[in-house]
Backbone as a chain_set.jsonl record, in Angstrom:
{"seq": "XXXXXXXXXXXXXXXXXXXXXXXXXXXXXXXXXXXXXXXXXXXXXXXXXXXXXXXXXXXXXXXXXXXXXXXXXXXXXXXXXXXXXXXXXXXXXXXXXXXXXXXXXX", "coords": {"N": [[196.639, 59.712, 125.767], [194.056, 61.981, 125.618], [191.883, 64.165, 127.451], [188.599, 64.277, 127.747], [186.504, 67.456, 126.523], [183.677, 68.143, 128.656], [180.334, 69.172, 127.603], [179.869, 71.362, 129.899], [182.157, 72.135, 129.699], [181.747, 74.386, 128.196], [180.924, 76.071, 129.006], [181.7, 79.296, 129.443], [181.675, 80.544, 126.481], [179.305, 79.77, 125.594], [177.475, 81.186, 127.659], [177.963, 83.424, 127.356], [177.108, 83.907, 124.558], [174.244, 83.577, 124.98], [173.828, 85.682, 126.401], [173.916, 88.079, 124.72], [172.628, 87.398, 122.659], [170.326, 88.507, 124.423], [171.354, 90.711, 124.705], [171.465, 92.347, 122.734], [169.304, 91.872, 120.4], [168.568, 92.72, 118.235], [170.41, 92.925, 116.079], [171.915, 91.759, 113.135], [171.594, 88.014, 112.423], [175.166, 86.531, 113.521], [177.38, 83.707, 112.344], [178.134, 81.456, 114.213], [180.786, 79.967, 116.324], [181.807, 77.493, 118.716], [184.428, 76.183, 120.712], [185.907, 72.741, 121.455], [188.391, 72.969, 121.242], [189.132, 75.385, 121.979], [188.37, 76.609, 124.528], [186.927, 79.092, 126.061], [186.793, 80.959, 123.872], [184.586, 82.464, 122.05], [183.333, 82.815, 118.774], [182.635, 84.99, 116.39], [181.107, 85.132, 113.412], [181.088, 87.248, 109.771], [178.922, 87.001, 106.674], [177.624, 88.546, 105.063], [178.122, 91.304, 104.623], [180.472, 94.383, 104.974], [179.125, 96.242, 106.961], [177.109, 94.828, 108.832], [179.109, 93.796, 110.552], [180.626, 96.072, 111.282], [178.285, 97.205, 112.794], [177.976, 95.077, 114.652], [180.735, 95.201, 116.029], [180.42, 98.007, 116.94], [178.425, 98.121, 118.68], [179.577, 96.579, 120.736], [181.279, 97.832, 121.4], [183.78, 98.258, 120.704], [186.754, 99.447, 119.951], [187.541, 101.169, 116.701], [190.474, 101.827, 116.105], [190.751, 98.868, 116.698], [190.821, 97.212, 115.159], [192.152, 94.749, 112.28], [192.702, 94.518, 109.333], [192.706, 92.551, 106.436], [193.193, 90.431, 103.355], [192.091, 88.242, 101.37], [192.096, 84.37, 99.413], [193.446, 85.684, 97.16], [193.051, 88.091, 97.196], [190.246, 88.206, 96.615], [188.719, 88.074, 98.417], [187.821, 90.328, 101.596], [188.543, 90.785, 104.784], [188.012, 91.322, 108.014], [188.852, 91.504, 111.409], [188.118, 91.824, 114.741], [188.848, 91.801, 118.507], [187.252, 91.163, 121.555], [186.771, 91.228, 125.053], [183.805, 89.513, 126.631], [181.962, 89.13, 128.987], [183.202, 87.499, 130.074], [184.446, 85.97, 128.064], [186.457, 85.183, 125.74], [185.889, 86.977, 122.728], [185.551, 86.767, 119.166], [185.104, 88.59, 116.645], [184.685, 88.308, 113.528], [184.472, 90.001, 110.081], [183.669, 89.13, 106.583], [183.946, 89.779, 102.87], [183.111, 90.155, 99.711], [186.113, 91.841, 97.278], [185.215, 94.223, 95.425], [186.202, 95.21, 92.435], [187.477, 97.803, 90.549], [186.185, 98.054, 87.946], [183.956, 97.115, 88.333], [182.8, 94.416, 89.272], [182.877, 91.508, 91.259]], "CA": [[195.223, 59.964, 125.523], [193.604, 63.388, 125.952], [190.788, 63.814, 128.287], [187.381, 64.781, 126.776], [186.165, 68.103, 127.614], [182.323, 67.83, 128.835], [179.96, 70.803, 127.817], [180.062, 72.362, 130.826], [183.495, 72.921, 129.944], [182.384, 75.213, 126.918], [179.706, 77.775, 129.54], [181.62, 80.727, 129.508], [181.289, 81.352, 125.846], [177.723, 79.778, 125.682], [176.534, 81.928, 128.609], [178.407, 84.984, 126.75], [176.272, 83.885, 123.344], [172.967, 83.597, 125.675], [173.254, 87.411, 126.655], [174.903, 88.563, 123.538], [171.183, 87.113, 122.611], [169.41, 89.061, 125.113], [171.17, 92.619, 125.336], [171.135, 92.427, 120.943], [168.419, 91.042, 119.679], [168.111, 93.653, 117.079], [171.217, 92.6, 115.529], [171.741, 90.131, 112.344], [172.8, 86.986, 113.634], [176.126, 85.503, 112.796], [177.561, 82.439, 112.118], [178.569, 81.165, 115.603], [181.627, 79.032, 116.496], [182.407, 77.563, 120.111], [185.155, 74.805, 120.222], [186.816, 72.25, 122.902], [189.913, 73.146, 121.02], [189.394, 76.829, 122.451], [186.567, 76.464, 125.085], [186.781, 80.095, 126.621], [186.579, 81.181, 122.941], [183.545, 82.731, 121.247], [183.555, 83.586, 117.501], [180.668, 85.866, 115.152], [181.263, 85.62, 111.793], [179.74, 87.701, 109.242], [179.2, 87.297, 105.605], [176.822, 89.061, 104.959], [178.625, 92.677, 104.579], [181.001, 94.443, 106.452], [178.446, 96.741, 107.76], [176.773, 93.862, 109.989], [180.002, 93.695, 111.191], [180.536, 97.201, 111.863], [177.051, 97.06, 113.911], [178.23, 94.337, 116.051], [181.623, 96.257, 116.803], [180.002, 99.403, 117.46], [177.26, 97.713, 119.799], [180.363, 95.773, 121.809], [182.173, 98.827, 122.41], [185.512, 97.513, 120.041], [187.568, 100.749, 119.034], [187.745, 101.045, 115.035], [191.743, 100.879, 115.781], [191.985, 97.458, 117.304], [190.268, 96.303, 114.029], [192.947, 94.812, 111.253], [192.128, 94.069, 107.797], [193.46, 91.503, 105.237], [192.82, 89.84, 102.005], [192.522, 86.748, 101.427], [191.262, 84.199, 98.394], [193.916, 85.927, 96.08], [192.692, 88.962, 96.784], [189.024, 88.713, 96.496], [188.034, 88.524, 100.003], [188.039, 91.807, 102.528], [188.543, 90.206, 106.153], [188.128, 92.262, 109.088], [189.046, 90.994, 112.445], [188.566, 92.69, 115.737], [188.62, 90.732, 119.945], [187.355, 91.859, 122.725], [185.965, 89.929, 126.382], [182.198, 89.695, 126.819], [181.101, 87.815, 129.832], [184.056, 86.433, 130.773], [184.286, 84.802, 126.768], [186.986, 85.825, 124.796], [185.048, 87.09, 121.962], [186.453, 87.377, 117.721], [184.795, 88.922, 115.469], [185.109, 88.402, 111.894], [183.655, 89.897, 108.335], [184.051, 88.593, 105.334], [183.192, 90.413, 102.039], [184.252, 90.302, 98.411], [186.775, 92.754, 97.321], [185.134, 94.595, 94.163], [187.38, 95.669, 91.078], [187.259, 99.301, 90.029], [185.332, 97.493, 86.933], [182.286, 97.268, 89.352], [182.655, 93.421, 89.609], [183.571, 90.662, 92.384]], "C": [[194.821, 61.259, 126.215], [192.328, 62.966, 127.019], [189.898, 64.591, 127.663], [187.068, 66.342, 127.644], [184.601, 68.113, 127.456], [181.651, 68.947, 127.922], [180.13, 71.62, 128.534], [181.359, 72.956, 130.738], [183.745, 74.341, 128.854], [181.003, 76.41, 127.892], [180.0, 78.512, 129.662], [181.196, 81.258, 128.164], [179.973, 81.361, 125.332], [176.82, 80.593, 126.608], [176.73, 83.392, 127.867], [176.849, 84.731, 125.51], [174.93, 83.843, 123.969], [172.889, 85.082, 125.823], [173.764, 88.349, 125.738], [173.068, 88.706, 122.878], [170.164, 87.88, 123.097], [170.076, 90.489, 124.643], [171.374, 92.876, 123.409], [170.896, 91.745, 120.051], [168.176, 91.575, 118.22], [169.116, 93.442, 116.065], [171.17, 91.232, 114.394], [172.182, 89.359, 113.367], [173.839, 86.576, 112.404], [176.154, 84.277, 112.835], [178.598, 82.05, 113.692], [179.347, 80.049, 115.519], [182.119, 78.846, 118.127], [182.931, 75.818, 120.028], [185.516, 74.299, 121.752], [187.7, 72.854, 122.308], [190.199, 74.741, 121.958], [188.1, 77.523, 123.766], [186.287, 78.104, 126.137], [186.322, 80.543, 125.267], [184.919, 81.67, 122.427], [183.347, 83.643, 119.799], [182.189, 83.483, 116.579], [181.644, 85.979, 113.919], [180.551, 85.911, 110.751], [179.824, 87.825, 107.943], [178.736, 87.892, 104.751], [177.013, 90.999, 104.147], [178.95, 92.952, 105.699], [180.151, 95.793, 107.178], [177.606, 95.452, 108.723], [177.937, 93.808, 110.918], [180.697, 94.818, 112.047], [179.578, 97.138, 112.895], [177.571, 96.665, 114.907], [179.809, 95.171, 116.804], [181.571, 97.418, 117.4], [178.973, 99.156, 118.548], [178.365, 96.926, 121.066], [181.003, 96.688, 122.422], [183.711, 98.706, 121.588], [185.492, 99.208, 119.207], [187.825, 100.375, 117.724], [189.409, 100.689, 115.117], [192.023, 100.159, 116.746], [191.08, 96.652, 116.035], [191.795, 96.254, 112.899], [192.124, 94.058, 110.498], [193.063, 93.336, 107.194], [192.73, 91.175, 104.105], [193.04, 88.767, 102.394], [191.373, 86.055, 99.857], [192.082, 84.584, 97.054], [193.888, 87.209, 95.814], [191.439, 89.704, 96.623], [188.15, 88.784, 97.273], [188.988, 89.576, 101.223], [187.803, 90.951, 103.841], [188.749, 91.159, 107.073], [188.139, 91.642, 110.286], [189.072, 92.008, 113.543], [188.445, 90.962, 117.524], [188.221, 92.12, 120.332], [186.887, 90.827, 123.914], [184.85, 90.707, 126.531], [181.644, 88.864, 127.786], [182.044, 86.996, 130.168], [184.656, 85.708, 129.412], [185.188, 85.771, 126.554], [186.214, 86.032, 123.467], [186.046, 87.722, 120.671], [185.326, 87.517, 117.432], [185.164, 89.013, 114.05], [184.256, 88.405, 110.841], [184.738, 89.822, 107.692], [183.089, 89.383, 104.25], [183.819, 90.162, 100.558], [184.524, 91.764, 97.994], [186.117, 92.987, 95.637], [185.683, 95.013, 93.511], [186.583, 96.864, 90.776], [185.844, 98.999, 88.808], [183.647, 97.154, 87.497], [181.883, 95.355, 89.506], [183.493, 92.233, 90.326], [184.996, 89.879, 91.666]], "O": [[195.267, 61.536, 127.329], [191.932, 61.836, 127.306], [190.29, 65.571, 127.029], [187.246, 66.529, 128.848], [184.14, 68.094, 126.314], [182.47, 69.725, 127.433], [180.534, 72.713, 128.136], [181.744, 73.934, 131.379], [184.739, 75.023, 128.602], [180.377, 77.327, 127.36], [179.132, 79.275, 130.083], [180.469, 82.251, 128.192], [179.422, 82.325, 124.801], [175.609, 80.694, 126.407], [175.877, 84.278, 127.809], [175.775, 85.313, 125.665], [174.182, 84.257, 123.082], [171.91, 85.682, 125.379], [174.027, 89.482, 126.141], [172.444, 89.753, 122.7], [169.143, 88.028, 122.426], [169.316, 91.36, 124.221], [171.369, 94.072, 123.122], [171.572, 91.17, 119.199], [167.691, 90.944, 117.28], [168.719, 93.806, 114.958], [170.659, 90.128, 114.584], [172.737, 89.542, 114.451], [173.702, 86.386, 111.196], [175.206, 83.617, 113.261], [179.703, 82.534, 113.936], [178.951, 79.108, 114.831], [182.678, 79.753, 118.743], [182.387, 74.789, 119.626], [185.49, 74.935, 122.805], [188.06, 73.717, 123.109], [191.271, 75.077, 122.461], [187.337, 78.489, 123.788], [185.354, 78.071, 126.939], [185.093, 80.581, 125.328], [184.089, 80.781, 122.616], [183.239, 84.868, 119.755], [181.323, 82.677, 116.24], [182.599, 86.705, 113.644], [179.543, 85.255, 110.485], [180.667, 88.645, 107.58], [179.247, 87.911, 103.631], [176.241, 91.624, 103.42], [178.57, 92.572, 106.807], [180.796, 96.334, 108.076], [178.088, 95.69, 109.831], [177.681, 93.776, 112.122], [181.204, 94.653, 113.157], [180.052, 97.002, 114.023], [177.763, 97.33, 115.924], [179.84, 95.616, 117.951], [182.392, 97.867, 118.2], [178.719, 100.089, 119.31], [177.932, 96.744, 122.204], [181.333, 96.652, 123.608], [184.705, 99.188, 122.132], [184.764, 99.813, 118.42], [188.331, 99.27, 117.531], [189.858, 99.704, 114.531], [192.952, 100.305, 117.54], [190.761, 95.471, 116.173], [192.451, 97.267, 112.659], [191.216, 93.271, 110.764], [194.253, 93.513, 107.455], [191.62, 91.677, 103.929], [193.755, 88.289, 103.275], [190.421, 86.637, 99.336], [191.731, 84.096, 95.98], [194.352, 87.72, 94.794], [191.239, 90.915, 96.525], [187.05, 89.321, 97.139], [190.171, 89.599, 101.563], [186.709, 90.388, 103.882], [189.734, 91.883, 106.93], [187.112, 90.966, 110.337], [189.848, 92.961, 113.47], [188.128, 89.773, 117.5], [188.44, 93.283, 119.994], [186.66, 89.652, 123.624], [184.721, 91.931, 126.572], [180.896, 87.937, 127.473], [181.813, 85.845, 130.539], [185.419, 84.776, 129.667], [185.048, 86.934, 126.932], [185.826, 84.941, 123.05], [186.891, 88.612, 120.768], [184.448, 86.747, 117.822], [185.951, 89.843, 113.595], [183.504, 87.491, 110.503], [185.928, 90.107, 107.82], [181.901, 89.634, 104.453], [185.029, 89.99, 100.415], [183.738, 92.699, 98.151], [186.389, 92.191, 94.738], [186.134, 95.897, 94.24], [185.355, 96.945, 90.747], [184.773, 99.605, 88.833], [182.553, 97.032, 86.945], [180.739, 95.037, 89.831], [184.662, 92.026, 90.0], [185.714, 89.154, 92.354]]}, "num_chains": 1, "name": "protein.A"}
């Protein structure tokens, strides 16, 4: 049997997402994920376009090359992944976008 972990065991990346809150407010918000499975962990995901996502990488300080890209979907989703630490939180970032066809549609 595992042992439960409390909340308190998930406050580094909730205290990160509290001042993430404060020092960019001006920012969309993402879609926020904080797990027991990964309780240092703090993940923004954005589906919005990968400019939101740009924003938030360019407001964290994340160099353009520690960003990798993929497909995924078959093809028709653009995934962009970057990390960095914020507060002690390991922090992912990830957009999501659909990949448009020369033909001008998703």
């Amino acid at each position: 049997m595992t042992s439960t972990l409390m909340l308190s065991g998930l406050a580094v990346p909730l205290q990160a997402l509290r001042l993430l809150a404060v020092d960019f407010p001006h920012l969309p918000a993402p879609d926020v994920d904080v797990s027991p499975l990964e309780p240092e962990q703090l993940r923004l995901s954005f589906h919005s376009g990968l400019d939101v996502f740009e924003a938030w990488r360019e407001a964290l300080g994340v160099s353009p090359d520690t960003v990798t890209h993929a497909l995924q979907g078959g093809g028709g989703t653009r995934v962009l992944k970057a990390s960095a630490s914020y507060a002690g939180a390991s922090l992912y970032l990830v957009g999501f976008t659909d990949v448009v066809s020369a033909g001008g549609a998703s």
